[in-house]
N, C-alpha and C positions, 0 to 999 in steps of 0.2 A: 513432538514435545513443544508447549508452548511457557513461556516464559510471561507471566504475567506479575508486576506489582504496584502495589498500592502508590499512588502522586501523593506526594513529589520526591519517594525512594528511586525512581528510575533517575530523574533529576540528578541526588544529593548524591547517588553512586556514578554514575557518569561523571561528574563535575570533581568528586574524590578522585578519581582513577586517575582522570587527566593531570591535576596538579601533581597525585603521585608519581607519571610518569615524568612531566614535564622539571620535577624536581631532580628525581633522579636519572634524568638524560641529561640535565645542568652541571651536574656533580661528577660528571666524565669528561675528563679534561679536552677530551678529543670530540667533544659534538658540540658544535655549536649551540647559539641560542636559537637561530632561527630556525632550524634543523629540528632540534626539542617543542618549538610551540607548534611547525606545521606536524610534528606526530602525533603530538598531544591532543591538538586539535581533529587528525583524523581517527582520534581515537574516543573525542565527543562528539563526531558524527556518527560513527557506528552505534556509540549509546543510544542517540537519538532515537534508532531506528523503534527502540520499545517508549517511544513518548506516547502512543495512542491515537492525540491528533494531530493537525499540520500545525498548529501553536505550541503547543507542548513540545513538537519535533523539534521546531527549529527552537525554541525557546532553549532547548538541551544542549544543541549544537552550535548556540552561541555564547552561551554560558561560561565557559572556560576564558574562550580569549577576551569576554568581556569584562573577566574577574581578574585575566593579568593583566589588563592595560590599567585598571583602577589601582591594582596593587601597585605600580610600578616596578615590578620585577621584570617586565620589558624592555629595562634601558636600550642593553644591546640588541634588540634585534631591528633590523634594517625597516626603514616603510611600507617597502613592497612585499615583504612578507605577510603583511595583514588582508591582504587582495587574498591570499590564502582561505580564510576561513569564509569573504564572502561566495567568491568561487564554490565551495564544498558545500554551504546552504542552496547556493541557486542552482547545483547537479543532484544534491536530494529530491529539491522541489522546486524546478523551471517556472516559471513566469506565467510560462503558456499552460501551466497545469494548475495556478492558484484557484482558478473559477469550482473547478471540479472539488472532488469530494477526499479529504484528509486519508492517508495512512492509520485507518482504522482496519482491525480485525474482525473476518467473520470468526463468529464462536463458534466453538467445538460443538457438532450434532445440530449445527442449526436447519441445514439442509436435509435434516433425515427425514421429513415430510412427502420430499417433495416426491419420490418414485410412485407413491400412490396417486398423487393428482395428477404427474406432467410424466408420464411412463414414455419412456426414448426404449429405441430399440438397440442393439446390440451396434456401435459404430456409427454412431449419431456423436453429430458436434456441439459440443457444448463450450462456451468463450465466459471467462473469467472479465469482462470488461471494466481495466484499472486494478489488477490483481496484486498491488503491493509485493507484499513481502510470502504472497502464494496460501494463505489461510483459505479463501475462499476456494483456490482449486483442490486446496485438501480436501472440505467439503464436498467439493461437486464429486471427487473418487472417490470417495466413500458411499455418496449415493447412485452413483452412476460407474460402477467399474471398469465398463467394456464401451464408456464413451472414448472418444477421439479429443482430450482439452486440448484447450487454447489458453494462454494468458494475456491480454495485452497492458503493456504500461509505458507511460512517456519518460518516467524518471529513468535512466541509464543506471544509477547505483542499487534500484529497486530492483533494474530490470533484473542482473546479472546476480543478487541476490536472492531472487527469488528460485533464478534457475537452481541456482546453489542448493537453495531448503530442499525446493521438488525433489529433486534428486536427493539430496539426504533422506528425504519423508518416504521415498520412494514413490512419488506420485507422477506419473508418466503424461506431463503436457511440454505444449513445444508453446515457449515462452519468449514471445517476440516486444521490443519496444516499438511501439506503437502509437499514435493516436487516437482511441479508440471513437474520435468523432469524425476522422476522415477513413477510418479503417470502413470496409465496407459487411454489413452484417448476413447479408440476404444468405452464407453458408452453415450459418449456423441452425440448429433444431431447438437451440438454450440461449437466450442470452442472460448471465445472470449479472447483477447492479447492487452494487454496497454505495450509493451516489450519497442525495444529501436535496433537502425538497426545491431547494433552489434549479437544479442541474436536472430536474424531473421532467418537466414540460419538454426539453429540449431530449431528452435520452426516448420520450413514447414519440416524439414528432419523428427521429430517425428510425426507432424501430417500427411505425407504421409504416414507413415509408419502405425500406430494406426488407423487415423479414417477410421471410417466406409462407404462405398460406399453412399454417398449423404449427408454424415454428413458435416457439412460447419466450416472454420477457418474464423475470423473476427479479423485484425489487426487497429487498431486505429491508426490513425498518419501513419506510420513504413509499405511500402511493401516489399514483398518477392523479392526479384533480382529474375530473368531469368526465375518467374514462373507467367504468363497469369492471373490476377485476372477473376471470373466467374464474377463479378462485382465491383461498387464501389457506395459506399449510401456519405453519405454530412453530415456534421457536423453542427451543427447553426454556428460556430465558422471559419467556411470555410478551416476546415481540416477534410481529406478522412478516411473513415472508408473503407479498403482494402478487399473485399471478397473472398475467396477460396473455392468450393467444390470438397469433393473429389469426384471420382480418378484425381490423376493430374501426370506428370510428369515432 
């Protein structure tokens, strides 16, 4: 199941819930203040998770404690409590992950193309590289059932979220955080790529280099400049899924 709605309803209900909470943990004699804004706050970062992109994310997930330091309904709570909320932004989305490409969702059936052009055989690895919140490994086991997934992600709170869905979805990949630019590709048969055109050049420079002689890169949206796709499948959505086999030049 995916949860989808229209901006800036992810926003205005995130941001609702939080003060609701954060009212009604005030309102019990026995929780503090600080106590109320750090749950409040870990409770517009999970919202965040449905912001779409990495602005919208964090735009979600700071929202809250940006609305009670303006209100001043934060007298009591101590200084070092506000270390709180940026800590929770920078374990969404690290520093080292800004270059790469947003918390965006592959769409439902986007990958249904691709068995016809990029046919893997039974137990062939296919790598989700940057798999979020695991949309795209849904895809790939739907197209590919009897593959071997992989997911990698450097966010820690993505990571262990996303284990969570798989396994809710019932979709049977082994979900590691990772770097997927120091992870090494050359085992894979799929690399698939939801990137972003910026992050392009550098994602065909490593797959030239790593995969393996027949092994295939799959770019969603985002083609490689100045390098010949082997193909291209169609999205329900009437956006390209970019296909590469190696060797290329």
């Amino acid at each position: 199941m995916s949860l989808r709605l229209i901006w800036p309803l992810p926003a205005l209900l995130t941001w609702a819930a939080a003060w609701a909470l954060f009212i009604g943990l005030s309102r019990v004699g026995a929780v503090p203040a600080w106590l109320a804004l750090v749950l409040a706050t870990a409770l517009g970062v999970c919202g965040a998770l449905f912001g779409g992109t990495r602005w919208r994310t964090v735009f979600i997930a700071i929202g809250f404690p940006l609305s009670l330091l303006a209100s001043g309904a934060a007298a009591g709570v101590p200084a070092w409590v506000w270390l709180f909320p940026l800590a929770a932004v920078l374990a969404l989305y690290p520093v080292h992950a800004w270059r790469d490409a947003p918390v965006f969702p592959t769409p439902r059936g986007a990958l249904g193309g691709l068995p016809a052009l990029v046919p893997l055989p039974p137990g062939a690895q296919a790598v989700d590289a940057g798999c979020g919140l695991g949309d795209g490994l849904r895809e790939l086991h739907a197209a590919y059932p009897a593959a071997r997934l992989v997911g990698l992600e450097w966010s820690w709170p993505l990571t262990l979220l996303c284990r969570l869905r798989c396994r809710w979805l019932g979709v049977p990949a082994a979900v590691r955080r990772a770097d997927i630019w120091r992870e090494d590709w050359s085992a894979y048969d799929l690399v698939y790529l939801f990137q972003r055109p910026e992050s392009m050049p550098r994602a065909m420079a490593k797959a030239a280099t790593e995969l393996k002689p027949g092994a295939w890169l799959a770019s969603l949206e985002f083609e490689a400049a100045g390098v010949k796709p082997t193909a291209v499948a169609q999205c329900p959505d009437g956006r390209p899924v970019w296909l590469y086999r190696a060797p290329w030049r």
